[in-house]
C-alpha positions as CSV (number, residue, x, y, z in Angstrom):
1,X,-48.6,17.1,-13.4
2,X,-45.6,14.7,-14.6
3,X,-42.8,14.2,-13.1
4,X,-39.4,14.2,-14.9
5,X,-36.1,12.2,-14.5
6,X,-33.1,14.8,-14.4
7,X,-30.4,13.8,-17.4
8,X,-27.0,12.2,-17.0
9,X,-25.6,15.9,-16.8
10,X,-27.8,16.9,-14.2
11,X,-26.9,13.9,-12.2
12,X,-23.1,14.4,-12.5
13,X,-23.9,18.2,-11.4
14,X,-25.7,16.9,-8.7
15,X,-22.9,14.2,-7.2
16,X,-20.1,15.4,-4.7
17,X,-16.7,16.2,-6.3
18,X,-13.9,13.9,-5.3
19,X,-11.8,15.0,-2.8
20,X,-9.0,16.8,-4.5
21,X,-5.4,15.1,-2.8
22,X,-3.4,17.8,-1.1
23,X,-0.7,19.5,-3.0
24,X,2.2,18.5,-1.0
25,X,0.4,14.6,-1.4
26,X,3.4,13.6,-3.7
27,X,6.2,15.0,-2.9
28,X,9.4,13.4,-2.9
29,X,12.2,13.6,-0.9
30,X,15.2,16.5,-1.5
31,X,17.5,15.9,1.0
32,X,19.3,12.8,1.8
33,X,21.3,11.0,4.4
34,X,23.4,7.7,5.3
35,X,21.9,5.0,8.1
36,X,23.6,2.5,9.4
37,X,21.7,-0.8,11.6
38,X,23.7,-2.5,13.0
39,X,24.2,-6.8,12.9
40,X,21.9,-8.2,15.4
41,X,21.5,-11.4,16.4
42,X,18.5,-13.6,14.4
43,X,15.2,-12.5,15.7
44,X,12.2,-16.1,15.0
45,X,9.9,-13.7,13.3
46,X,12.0,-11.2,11.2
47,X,14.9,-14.1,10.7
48,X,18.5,-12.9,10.3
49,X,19.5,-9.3,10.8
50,X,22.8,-8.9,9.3
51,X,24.6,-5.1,9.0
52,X,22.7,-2.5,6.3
53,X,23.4,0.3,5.7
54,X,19.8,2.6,4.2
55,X,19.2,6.2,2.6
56,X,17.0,8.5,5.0
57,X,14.8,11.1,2.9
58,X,13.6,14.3,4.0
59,X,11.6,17.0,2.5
60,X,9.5,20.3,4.3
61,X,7.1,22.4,3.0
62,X,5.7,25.8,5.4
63,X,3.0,28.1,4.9
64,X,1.4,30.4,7.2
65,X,-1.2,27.9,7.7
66,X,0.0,24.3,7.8
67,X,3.6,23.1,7.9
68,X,4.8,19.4,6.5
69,X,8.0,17.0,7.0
70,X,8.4,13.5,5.3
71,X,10.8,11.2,5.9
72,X,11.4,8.3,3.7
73,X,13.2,4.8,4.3
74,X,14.7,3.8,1.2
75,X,16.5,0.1,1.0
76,X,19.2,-0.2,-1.6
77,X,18.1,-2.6,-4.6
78,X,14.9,-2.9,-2.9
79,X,11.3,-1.3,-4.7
80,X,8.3,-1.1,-1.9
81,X,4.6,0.0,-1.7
82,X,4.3,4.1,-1.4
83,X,2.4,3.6,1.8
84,X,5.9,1.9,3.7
85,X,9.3,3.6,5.3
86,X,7.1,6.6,5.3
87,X,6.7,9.1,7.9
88,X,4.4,12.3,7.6
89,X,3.8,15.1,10.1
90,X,1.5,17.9,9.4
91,X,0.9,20.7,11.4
92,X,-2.0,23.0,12.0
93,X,-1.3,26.5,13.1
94,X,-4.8,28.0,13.3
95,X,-5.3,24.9,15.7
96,X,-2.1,24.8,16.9
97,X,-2.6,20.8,17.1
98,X,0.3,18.0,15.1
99,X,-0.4,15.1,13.3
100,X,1.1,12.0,12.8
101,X,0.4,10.1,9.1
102,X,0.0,8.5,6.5
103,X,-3.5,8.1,7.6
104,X,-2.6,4.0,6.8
105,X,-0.3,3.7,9.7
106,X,3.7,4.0,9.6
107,X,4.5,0.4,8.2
108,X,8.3,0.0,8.3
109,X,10.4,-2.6,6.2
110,X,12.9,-3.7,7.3
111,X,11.0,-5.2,10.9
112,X,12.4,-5.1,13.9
113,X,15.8,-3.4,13.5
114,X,14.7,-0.1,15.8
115,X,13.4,1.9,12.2
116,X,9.9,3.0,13.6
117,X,11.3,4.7,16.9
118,X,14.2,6.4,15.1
119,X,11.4,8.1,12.5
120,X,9.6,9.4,15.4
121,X,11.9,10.5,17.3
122,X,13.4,12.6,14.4
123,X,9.6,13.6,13.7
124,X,9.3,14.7,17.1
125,X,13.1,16.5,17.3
126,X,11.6,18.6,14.6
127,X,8.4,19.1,15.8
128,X,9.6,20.2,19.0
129,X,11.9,23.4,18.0
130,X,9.2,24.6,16.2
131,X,6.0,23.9,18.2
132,X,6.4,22.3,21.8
133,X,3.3,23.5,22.8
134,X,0.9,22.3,19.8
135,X,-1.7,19.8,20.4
136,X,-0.8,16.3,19.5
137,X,-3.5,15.0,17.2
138,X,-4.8,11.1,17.8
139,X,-5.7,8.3,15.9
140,X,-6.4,4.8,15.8
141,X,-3.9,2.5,15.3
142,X,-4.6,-0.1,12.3
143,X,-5.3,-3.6,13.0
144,X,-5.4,-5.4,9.4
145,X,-1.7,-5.5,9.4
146,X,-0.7,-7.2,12.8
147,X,-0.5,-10.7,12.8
148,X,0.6,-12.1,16.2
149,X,0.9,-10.9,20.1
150,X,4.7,-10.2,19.5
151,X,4.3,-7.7,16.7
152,X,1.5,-6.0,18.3
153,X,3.5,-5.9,21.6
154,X,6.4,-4.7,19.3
155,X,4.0,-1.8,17.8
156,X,3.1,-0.9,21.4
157,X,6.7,-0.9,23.3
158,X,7.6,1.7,20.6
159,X,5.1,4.0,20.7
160,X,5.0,3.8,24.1
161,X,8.8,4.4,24.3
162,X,8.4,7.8,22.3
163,X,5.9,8.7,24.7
164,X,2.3,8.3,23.1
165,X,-0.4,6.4,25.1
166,X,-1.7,3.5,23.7
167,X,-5.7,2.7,24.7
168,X,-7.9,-0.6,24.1
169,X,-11.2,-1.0,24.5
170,X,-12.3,-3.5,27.2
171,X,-14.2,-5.8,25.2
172,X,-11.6,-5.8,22.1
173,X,-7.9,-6.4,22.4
174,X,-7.1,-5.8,18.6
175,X,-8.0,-2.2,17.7
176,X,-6.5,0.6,19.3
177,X,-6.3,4.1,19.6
178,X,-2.8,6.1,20.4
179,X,-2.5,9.4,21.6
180,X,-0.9,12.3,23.9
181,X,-1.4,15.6,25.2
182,X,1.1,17.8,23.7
183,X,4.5,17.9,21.6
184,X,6.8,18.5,24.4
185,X,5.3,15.1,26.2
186,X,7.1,13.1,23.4
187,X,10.6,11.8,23.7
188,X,13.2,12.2,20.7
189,X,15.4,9.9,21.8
190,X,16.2,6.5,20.2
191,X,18.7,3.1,20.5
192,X,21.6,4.6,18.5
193,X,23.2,1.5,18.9
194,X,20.5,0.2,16.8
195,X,20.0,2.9,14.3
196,X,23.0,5.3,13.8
197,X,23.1,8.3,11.4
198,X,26.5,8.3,9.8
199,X,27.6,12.2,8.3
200,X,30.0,12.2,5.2
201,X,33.1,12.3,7.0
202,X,32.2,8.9,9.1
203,X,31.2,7.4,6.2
204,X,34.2,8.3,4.5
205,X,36.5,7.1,7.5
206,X,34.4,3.4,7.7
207,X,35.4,3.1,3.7
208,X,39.0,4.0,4.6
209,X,38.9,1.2,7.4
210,X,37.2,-1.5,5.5
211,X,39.9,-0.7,3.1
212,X,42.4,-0.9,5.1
213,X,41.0,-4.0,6.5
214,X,40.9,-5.9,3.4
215,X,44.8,-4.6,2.0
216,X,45.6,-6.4,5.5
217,X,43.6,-9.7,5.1
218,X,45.1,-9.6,1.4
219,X,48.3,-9.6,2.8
220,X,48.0,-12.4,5.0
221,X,46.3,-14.4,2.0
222,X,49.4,-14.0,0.2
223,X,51.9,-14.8,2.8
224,X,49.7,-18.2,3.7
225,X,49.9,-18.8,0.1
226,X,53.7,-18.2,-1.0
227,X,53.9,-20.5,2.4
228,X,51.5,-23.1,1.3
229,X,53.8,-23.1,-2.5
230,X,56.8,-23.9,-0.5
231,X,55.4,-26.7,1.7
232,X,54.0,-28.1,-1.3
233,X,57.4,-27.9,-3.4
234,X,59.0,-29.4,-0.1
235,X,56.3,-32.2,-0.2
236,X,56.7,-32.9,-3.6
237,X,60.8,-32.7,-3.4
238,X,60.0,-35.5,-0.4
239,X,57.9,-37.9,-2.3
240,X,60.9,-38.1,-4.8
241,X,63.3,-39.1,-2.7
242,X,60.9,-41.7,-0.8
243,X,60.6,-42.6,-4.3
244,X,64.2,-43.3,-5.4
245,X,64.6,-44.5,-2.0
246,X,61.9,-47.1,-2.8
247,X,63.4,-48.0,-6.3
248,X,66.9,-48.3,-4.8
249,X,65.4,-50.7,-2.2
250,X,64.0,-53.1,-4.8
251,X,67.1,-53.2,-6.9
252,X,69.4,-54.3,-4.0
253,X,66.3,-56.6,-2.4
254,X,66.5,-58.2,-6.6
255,X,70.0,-57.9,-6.7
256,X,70.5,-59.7,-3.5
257,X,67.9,-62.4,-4.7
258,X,69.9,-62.5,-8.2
259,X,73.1,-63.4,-6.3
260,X,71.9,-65.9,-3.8
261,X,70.2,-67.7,-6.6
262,X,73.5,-68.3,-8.6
């Protein structure tokens, strides 16, 4: 009895299909609104942190089964990775449990302006009308991407803050796992003087100021002009007649000479 090799075609019949990505995978955001982080003072690590203003993206998607909400960062002349200023929460309703993606970890550009909490807390605002009692879903927290004590301690203070628990192993002090009992355990609150929201009608009123503002420094530019033009016209009006004064001077010193001489 000989044993025989299965063909190229068997093989490929054989071999597990790829996972297939989930339909809602891609989806970009449809709804869009104003963020404004406010000036803070320069931080060693992140360097300066001047006033920005950023576009918050938001998208859903519900069936009987699962539910989904994205929100997106986006920075104004600025392209980044897929996988940053993302926020995905999916939940299962056969379950009845939430979780918290991308499965890569939430990576936030720009650092350290308060972006992190303010995503979660608006992922957990949501989460909360809708399904306060759900299971919250845990997960371990990626290492690859922290590369000192202060920005893991950063990482930490703010999920912490938005009330997840935060667990490391004894023996390791770089990997960790968050987690927390249910929905209505998380806080939705964030530091609005960081990270402020700004409706249409604020926005407007901040355009109207900052126009206002600069018609007013405009005016002062021209009145310190028009007075710097008739200082100089006075100056120059002066140097003539110290001038003249001067050439006057030296024809009486000369004629005075010319006289005595004769």
């Amino acid at each position: 009895m000989t044993d025989s090799s299965p063909s190229p075609e068997e093989n490929e019949a054989q071999a597990p299909a790829a996972p297939q990505p989930h339909p809602w995978a891609e989806l970009g955001p449809d709804r869009f609104r104003l963020v404004r982080l406010a000036p803070l003072p320069t931080d060693r690590d992140s360097g300066q942190r001047p006033l920005r203003f950023v576009e918050l993206g938001h998208i859903e998607r519900h069936t009987p089964q699962q539910s989904l909400m994205k929100l997106f960062i986006r920075l104004p002349g600025q392209i980044l990775s897929k996988k940053h200023n993302v926020l995905e929460i999916w939940a299962d309703h056969q379950a009845k449990q939430l979780r918290f993606g991308p499965d890569t970890g939430l990576r936030v550009e720009p650092v350290n302006r308060g972006l992190g909490r303010f995503l979660l807390a608006q992922g957990t605002l949501w989460a909360q009308k809708r399904w306060a009692h759900y299971l919250v879903e845990g997960g371990a927290l990626a290492a690859k991407d922290i590369t000192g004590d202060d920005m893991r301690l950063r990482r930490d203070h703010c999920l912490l803050s938005q009330g997840f628990e935060v667990l490391y192993p004894e023996s390791q002090q770089l990997k960790a796992t968050y987690s927390a009992p249910r929905v209505s355990s998380l806080r939705p609150d964030w530091n609005r003087e960081k990270v402020q929201i700004l409706e249409l009608t604020d926005a407007a009123a901040m355009l109207e100021q900052a126009d206002r503002t600069l018609l007013e420094q405009e005016n002062k530019i021209r009145d310190i002009q028009e007075r710097l033009n008739k200082v100089r016209r006075e100056d120059g009006a002066l140097r003539f007649t110290i001038a003249c004064l001067i050439a006057f001077s030296l024809f009486q010193a000369g004629l005075l000479i010319w006289i005595a001489t004769r």
